[in-house]
Structure formats: structure tokens, C-alpha cells
N, C-alpha and C positions, 0 to 999 in steps of 0.2 A: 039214438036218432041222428047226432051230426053226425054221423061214420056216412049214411046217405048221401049227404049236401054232398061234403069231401070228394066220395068215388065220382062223384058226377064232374065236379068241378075239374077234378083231374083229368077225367075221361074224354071233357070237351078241351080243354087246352092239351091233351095230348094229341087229340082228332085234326085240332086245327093245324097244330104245326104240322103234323103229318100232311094237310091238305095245303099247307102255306109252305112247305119245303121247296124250293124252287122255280116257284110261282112270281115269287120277286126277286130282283136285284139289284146291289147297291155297285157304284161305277166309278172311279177315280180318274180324272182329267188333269193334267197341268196344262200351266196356263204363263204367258210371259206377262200380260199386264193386267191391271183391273179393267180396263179398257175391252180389252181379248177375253176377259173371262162373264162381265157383264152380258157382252153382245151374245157371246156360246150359250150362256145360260137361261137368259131370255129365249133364245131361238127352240133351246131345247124346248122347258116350258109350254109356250107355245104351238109348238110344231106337236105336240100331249108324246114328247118321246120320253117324258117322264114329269113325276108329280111335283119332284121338288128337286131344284140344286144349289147347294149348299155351297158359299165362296168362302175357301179358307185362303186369308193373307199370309205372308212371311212366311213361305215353306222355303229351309236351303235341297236344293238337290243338287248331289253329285255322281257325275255319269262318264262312261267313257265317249268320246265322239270324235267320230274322224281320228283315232289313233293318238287323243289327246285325253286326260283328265280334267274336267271341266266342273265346276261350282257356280251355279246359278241361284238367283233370287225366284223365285216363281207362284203362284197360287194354286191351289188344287180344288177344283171340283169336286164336290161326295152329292152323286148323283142317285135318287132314288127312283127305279123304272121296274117293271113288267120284266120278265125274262126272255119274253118272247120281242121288246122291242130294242133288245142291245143291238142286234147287228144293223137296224135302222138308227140308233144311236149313235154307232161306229162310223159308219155309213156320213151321217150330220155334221160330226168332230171333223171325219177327214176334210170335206169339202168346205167348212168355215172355218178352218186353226191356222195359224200362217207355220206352222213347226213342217219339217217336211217328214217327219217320221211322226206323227200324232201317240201320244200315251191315251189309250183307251183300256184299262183292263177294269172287268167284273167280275163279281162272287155271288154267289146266290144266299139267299137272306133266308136263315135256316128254321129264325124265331126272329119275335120280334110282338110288340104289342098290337094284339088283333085289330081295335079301331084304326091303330096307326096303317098298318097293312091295307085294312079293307078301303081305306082313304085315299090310298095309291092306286089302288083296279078301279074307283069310283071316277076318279079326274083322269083317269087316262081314257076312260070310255066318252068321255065329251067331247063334244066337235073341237075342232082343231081353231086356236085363240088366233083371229087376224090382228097385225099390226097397229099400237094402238099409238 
């Protein structure tokens, strides 16, 4: 009798990922200040360009610029959106980051825990949060 439950159980979290393969995505932002990263993330938020954004303090990045090697203090974004609203995400980053070249890259969220999933299409389908 359990060998049933099992195939089921397999059957439906294989199903889903198969139907959540790309459906979401997670999105990486730097950021120069807690200042700069607050106001981005809030706006995102808000504007429903994603459900949730995560500010990570004390990231070192080091990059080349303008033909120089550079080491900055910075914060990162781990933004969690819709696949379909990156490039309105992208879109948002450029026109509110003061950086003149914006870090915007995403990946599609391949698995992941279903409620947590179905919690990101849920808050993004809501009207869009005026400034509070």
C-alpha cells in the first residue's frame, strides 16, 4: 500500500517542477548604499515587479572599469520575480540606480518549494502598492 502514496507523491513534485521550470526567477542587483538599495527595493516591491527583495550587506566586488582594477564595498539584491517581469525589472534598475552601467543579471528558478513558488505568482497578480 505505501508504494501508491510514493508514486503519487513523486509524480506531483515532478509535475510541478516541470510546470515551475521557468516560470520564476531569482535576480542579482548591486547596490552602493543601504540608502540605494532600500529605495530599489522598496520601488521594486511595490511597482509588484517582484515578491520579495532580499538586501545583502558587506559584499567585496572586484571588477575591471575604465581600464582600471577596482575593489568596492557594495550590497546585493537577490530578487525574487515572474520570468516574464525581468526585463520590466531591468527596465526599473536602469532608470532608478545612480551606477551608469546597472548589474542586472537573472536565472530561472528551476525548483524550489511549491508554496514558496505559488506565493511569488500570488503577490505579483495584485494591484500594484502606492507609496505609503
Amino acid at each position: 500500500m505505501p508504494v501508491v502514496p510514493n508514486l503519487c507523491r513523486r509524480f506531483l513534485a515532478t509535475s510541478f517542477r516541470t510546470m515551475a521550470t521557468g516560470v520564476y526567477s531569482a535576480a542579482y542587483v548591486t547596490c552602493p548604499s543601504t540608502e540605494v538599495a532600500e529605495k530599489l527595493a522598496m520601488g521594486i516591491v511595490q511597482n509588484r515587479l517582484a515578491a520579495c527583495v532580499n538586501i545583502i550587506p558587506q559584499i567585496t566586488s572586484v571588477f575591471e572599469w575604465e581600464g582600471k582594477i577596482e575593489k568596492e564595498s557594495e550590497l546585493l539584491l537577490m530578487i525574487k520575480t515572474q520570468t516574464d517581469k525581468v526585463n520590466d525589472l531591468t527596465t526599473y534598475v536602469q532608470n532608478n540606480h545612480p551606477y551608469d552601467v546597472t548589474e542586472v543579471i537573472s536565472f530561472p528558478i528551476e525548483n524550489g518549494n511549491p508554496p514558496y513558488l505559488n506565493w511569488i505568482g500570488e503577490t505579483l497578480k495584485k494591484k500594484i502598492v502606492s507609496d505609503q
